[in-house]
BANUKOL-145363 format. One record per atom (N, C-alpha, C): x, y, z. Coordinates in steps of 0.1 Angstrom, whole numbers, plus 5000, padded with zeros to 4 digits. Example, Ala and Ser with C-alpha at 12.3 -4.5 7.8 and 13.67 -1.06 7.14 Angstrom:
BEGIN
513249435078512349555078513249675078512849785071513749895071512950005079
//
This chain:
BEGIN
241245199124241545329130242545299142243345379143244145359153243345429166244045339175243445399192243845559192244845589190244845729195244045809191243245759179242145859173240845819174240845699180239645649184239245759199240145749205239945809221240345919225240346019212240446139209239146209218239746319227238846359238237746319244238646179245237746069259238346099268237646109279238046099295238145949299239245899304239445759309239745769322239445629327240245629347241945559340241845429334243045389330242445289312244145319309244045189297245345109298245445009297246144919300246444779289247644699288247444639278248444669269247944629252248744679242248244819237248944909240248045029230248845069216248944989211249644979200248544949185247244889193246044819182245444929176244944859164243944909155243044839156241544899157240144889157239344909140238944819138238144819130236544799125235944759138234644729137234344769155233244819153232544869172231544749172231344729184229944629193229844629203228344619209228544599222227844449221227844349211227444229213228144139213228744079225229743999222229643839214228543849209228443749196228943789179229043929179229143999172230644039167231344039176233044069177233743949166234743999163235543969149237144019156237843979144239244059148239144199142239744229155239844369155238444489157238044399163236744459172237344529183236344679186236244719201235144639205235344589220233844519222233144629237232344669231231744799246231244669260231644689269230544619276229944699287228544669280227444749289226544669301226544749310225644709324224344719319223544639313222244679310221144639319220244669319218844639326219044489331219144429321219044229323220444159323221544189315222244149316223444219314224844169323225944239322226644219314227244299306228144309292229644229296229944269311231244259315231944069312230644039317230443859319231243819306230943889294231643799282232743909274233743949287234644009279235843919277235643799279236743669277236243639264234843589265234543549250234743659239234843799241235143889234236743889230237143899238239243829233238943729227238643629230238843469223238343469210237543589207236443579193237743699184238643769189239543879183239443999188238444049198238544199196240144229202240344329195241344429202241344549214240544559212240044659224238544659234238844659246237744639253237344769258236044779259235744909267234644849279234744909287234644889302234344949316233344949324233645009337234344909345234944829346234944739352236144599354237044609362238444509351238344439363237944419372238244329385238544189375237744129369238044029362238343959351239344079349239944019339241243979338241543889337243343829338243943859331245243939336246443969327247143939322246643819317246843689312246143649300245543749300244543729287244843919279245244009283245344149278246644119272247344039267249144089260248544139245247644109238247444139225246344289227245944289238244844339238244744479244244044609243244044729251242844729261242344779273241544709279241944889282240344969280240145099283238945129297239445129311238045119318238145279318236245319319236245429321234745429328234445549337233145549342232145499343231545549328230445519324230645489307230245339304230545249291230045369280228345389281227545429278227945569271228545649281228445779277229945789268230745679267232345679269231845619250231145559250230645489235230045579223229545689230229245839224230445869217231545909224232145979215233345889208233645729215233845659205233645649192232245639194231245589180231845709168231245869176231346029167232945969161234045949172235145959165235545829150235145709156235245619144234645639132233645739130232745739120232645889114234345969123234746099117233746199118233046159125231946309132230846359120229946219120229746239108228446349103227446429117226846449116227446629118229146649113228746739113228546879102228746799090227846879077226446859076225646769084224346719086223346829096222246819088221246929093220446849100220546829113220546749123219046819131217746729131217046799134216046649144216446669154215346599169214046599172213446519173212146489177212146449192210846529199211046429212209846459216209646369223207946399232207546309237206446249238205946119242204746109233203746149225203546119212203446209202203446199189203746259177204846289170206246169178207246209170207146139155206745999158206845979144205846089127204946159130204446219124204846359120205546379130206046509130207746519122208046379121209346369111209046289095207646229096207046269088206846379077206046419079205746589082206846689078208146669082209046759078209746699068209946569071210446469051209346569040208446589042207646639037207846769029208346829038208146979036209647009025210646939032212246939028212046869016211446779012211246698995210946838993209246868994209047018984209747118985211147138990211847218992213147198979213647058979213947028969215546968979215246918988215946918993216546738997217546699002217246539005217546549020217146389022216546409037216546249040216946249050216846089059215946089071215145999073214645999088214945849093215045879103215445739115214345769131213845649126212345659138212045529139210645509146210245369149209445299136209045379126208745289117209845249108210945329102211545249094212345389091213545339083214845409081214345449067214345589065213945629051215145749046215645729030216345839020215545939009215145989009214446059002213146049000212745939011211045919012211045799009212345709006212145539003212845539016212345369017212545269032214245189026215345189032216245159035216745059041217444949040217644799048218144889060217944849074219044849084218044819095218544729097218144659115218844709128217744759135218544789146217444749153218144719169217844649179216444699191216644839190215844909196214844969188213345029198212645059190212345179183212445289191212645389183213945449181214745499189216045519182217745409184218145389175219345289174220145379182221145209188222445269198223445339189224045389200224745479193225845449184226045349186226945279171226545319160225245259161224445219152223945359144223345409151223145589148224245639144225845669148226845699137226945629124226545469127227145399114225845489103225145479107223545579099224245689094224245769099224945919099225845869089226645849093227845789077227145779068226845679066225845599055225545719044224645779055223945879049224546009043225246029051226646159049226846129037227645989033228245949022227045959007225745899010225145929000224746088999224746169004224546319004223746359009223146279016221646349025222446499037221646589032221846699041221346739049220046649050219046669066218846569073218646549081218146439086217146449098216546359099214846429110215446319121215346309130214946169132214246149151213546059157213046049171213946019179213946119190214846109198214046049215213845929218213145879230214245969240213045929248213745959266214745909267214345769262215745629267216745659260216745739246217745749243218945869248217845979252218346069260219246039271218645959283219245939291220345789291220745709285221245629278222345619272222645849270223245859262223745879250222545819241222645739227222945869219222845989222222946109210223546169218224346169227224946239234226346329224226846279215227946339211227346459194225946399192225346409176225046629176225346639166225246769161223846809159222846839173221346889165221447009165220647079149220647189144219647239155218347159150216647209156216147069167215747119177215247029186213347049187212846939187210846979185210746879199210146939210209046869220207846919213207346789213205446759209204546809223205146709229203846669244204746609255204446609265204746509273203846459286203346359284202146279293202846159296201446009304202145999313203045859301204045779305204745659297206145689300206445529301208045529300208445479319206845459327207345529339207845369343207845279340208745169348210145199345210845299336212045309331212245449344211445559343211545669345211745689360210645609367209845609380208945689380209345859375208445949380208046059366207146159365207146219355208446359355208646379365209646449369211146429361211046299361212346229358212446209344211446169334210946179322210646309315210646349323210746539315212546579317212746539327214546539329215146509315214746359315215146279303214946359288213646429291213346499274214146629274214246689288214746859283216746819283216746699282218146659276218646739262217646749255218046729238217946859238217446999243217747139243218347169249219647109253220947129257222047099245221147019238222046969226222247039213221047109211220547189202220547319201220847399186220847509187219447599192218547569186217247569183216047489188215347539200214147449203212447489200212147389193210447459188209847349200209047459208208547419220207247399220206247309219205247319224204747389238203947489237203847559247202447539253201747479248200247449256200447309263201747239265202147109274202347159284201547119294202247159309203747169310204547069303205647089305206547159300206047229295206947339281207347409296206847459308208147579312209047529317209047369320210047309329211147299317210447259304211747199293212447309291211947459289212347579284213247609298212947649307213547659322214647569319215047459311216247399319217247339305216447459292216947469278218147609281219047529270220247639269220247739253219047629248219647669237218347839231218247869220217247979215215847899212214547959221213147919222212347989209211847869201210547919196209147889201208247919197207047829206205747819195204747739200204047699191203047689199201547699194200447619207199147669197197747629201196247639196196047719210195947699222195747799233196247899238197447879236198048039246198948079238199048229239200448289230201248219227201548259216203448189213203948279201204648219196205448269180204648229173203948059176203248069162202047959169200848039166199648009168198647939163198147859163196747839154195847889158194647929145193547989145192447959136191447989142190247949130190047769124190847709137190647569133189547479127189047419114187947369107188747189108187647109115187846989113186846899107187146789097186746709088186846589090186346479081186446349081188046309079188246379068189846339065190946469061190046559072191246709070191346779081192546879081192046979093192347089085191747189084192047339080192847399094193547529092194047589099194447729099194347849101195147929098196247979110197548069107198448089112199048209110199348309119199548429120201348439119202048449109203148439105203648609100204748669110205348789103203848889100203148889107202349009102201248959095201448849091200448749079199748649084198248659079197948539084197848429071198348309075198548269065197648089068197047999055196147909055196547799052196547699061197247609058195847479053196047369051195647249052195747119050195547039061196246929065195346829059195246699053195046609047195046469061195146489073195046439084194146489094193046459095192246509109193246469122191746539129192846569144193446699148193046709158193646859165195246799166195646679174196946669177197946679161196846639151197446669135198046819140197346909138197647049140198647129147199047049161200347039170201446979158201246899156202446789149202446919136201746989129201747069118202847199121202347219134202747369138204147349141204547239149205847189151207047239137206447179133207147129113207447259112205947329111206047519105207247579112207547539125208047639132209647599133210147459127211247429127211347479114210847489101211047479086211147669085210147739095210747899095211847909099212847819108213847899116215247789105214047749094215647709085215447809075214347909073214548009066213647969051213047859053212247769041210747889039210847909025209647989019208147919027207548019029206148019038205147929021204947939010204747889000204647739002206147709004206447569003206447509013206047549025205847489037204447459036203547599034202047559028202047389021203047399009202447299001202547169003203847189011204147009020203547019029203247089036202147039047200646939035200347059028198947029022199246849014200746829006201146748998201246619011200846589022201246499026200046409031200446259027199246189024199046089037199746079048199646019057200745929059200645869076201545799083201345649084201845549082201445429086201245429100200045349100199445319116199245469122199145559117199245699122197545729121196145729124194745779122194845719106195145599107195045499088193445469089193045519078191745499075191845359063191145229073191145109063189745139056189645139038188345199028187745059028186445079030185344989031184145039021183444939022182044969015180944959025181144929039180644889053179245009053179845139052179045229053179845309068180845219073181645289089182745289089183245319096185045369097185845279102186645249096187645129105189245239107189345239120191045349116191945299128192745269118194245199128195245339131195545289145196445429155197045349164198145389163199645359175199345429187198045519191198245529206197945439213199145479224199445319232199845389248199645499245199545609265198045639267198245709276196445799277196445939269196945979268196746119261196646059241197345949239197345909228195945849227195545809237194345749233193345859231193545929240192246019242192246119229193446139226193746209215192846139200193146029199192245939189190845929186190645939201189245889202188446039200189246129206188446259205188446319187189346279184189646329165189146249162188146139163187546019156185546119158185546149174184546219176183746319166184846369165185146509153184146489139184046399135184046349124182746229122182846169134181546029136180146109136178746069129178046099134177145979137177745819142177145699150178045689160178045609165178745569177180245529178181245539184182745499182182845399194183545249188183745209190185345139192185645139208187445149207187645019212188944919202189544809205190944879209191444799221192544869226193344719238193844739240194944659250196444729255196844659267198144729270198744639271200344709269202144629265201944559279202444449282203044339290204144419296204644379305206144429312206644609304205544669310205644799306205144869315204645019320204145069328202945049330202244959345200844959347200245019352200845189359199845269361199145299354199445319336198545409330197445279322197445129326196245039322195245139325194745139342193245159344192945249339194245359338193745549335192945499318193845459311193545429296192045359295191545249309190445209307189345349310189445419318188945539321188445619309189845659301189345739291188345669284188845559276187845539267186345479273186445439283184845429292184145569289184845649288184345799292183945869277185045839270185245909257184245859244184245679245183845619236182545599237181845509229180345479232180345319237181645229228181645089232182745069232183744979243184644989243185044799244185844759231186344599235187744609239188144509253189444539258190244389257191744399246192344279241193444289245193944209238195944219243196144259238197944319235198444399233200544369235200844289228202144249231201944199249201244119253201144019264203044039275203943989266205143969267204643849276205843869290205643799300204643759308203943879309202243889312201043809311200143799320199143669316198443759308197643759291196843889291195643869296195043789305194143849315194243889324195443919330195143959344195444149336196344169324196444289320195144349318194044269312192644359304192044359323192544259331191344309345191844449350193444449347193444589353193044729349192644679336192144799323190944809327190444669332188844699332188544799348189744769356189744889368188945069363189345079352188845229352187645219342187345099337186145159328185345069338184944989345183844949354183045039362183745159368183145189375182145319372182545349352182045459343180945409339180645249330180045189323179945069319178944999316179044879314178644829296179144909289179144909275180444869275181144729277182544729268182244609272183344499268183444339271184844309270185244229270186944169272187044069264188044049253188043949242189743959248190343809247191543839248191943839238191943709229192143759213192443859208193243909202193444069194192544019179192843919174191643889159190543859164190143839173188343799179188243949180188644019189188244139193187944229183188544259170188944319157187544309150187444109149186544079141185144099149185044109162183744129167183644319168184244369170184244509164183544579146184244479145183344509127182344419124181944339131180344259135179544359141179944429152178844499159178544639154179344679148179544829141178244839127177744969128176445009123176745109110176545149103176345259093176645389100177845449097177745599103178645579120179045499120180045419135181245489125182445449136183645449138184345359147185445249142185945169150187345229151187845219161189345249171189845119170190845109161192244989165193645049172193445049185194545119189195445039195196845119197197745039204198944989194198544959184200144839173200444939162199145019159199845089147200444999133201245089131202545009122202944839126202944789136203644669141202544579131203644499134202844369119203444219130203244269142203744099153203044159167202644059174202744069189203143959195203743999205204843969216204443889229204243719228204143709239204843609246204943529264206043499270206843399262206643329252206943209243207243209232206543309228206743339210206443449206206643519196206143619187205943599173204343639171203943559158203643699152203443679138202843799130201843869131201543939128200343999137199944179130198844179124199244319114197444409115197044539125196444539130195644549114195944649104195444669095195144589081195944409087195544299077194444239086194444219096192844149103191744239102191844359096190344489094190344459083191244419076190644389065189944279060190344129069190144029062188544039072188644109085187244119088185944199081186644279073185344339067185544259054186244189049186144089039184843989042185543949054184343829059182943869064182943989068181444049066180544109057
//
């Protein structure tokens, strides 16, 4: 592509150099650059992009993008265009849209955001859009899916890819014909930029509680971050029983639907019935009340349901077929995964890894137990340590026995992480113990568990590794429940 159409309604401070180049490949890694690379360089958290915009010439790129030229020698730009502009970040947005021809915008472009339930809730709508008859891509933290199959593509981040990377998707997908696409939209991505230039039809907030806050600082600032994406979108389906629904709505541009089990909205639930492995529901729709049922317990199932309903009415999708994909959907990896036993008790692996995720778990596990529940749990290394002790709290509070392990350690000793967890459940109870082990913990959890119990593996979910200062080994919460009830 030529630069002129690359930098098609970019704002620049200057560009300098040759502007005569063609770009053929984007990066922001400068290990990654080839001829005829743009090479982005970004100021990130750890390290500065700028440092290797020599190695980025020397390797071919053509074009540099930049806040920043103090150092670069004019002595090294005769082949090369050198674009500085403000902000790398936001300037790589509509780079990316233009190289990749704007590709999201015959795409039915539909956002997830919250702090938990996005992965379920795009789930959930793959769901409904299959029985619709329709095709569909999702891009989330578990895995890149086309019509309900898993897809090669590596990307760097965990829940949503940079923005390169998310156009190069968008293409991809364009090209094979997908005309919807679901996909999670983080905070980080929000503020970061990363979808800044992307075409969303429908925007869904779940929840918003506490996480993110070593990034955020404040929850203030993290709600900032989320009511980004209803600026972006035509359409926002609002959770309205979140404290935060009036701030998001207050500082949305776009047209409000709303959703909640407690207070008014568009669309309500009623008459909730909960099960071992269901939730009933009904829903007052157009004059109608109409009966749904979910094949996922859990009240927060019900949020994640209502969500789906209320984006899939305002695409005009038969009330029929929303019934049926809701009812047709058989679950999430690591999402309330029930591992089948002959034990006589429950083993169920879940990715909450906040406090409201936890509490959420433990309370839909309640629902359904009629022995005691018992929760294995741990918190991320170099991640937010306010919400350790709160998280020890809950489950002191919620649970009947609580064992407290690691949890991706990273940099972290993981003892000094489970003493600060043990801060909020000491002072409730003395029913829990501390295994640092995540397989000790696992396996002494289905040693002590009784007929008619319930065991909590929380925290990894889906993840099949944990992360610590030295290495990262494999690690799969729902193959150690297994080989533990094997061995018992």
């Amino acid at each position: 592509m030529i630069l002129g159409d690359l930098i098609k309604n970019l704002k620049y401070i200057q560009l300098i150099g040759n502007k005569n180049i063609e770009v053929s490949h984007l990066t922001i890694d400068s290990r990654k650059v080839k001829k005829c690379s743009m090479y982005g360089a970004i100021k990130g958290f750890n390290v500065d992009g700028h440092k290797f915009i020599k190695n980025a010439i020397e390797s071919g790129a053509s074009l540099i993008l930049c806040e920043n030229i103090d150092n670069i020698e004019k002595s090294e730009i005769k082949d090369v265009a050198i674009l500085q502009v403000k902000n790398t970040r936001e300037a790589l947005a509509t780079i990316a849209k233009n190289f990749y021809n704007n590709a999201t915008k015959d795409i039915n472009l539909i956002g997830v955001t919250g702090t938990n339930g996005k992965t379920s809730t795009t789930y959930f709508l793959e769901q409904v859009l299959l029985e619709y008859k329709k095709t569909v891509g999702i891009i989330g933290t578990i895995e890149i899916r086309e019509n309900g199959k898993k897809i090669d593509f590596d990307f760097a981040t965990s829940t949503t890819p940079d923005t390169i990377e998310l156009n190069e998707l968008f293409s991809k997908m364009a090209n094979n014909n997908v005309d919807n696409v679901v996909m999670e939209v983080s905070s980080h991505a929000l503020e970061l930029h990363k979808v800044d230039e992307c075409n969303f039809n429908i925007g869904i907030f779940t929840n918003l509680t506490q996480d993110h806050l070593d990034m955020h600082k404040s929850m203030e600032n993290y709600c900032n971050a989320k009511s980004k994406l209803f600026n972006m979108c035509k359409i926002g389906i609002i959770n309205v029983d979140d404290k935060y629904a009036k701030e998001i709505t207050k500082n949305a541009s776009c047209k409000i639907f709303t959703y909640s089990i407690e207070k008014e909205s568009d669309l309500q639930a009623i008459n909730i019935q909960y099960f071992m492995d269901k939730v009933t529901f009904d829903v007052k729709i157009n004059d109608n009340i109409e009966s749904f049922i979910l094949n996922i317990p859990g009240r927060f199932s019900v949020y994640n349901a209502l969500g789906v309903i209320g984006a899939c009415l305002m695409q005009n999708i038969p009330i029929d077929i929303i019934k049926q994909g809701i009812k047709s959907i058989k679950g999430v990896p690591g999402r309330i995964q029930t591992i089948p036993n002959d034990k006589g008790f429950n083993v169920i692996v879940d990715y909450a890894h906040t406090p409201d995720g936890l509490d959420n778990i433990i309370k839909a596990v309640r629902e359904f137990t009629k022995g005691k529940v018992i929760t294995i749990f741990g918190c991320g290394g170099d991640r937010d340590r306010k919400k350790r002790s709160i998280m020890g709290e809950i489950s002191a509070r919620l649970s009947d026995y609580t064992i407290v392990t690691s949890d991706n350690p990273r940099s972290e000793v993981p003892e000094a992480i489970i003493d600060e967890i043990e801060l909020g459940i000491k002072p409730i109870t003395s029913s829990y113990e501390k295994i640092t082990g995540r397989r000790e913990a696992i396996y002494r959890g289905v040693y002590i568990a009784k007929p008619n119990d319930s065991i909590i593996i929380a925290g990894k979910g889906h993840e099949d590794y944990e992360i610590f200062a030295d290495r990262t080994i494999h690690f799969d919460d729902t193959e150690v429940a297994k080989e533990a009830l094997e061995d018992l």
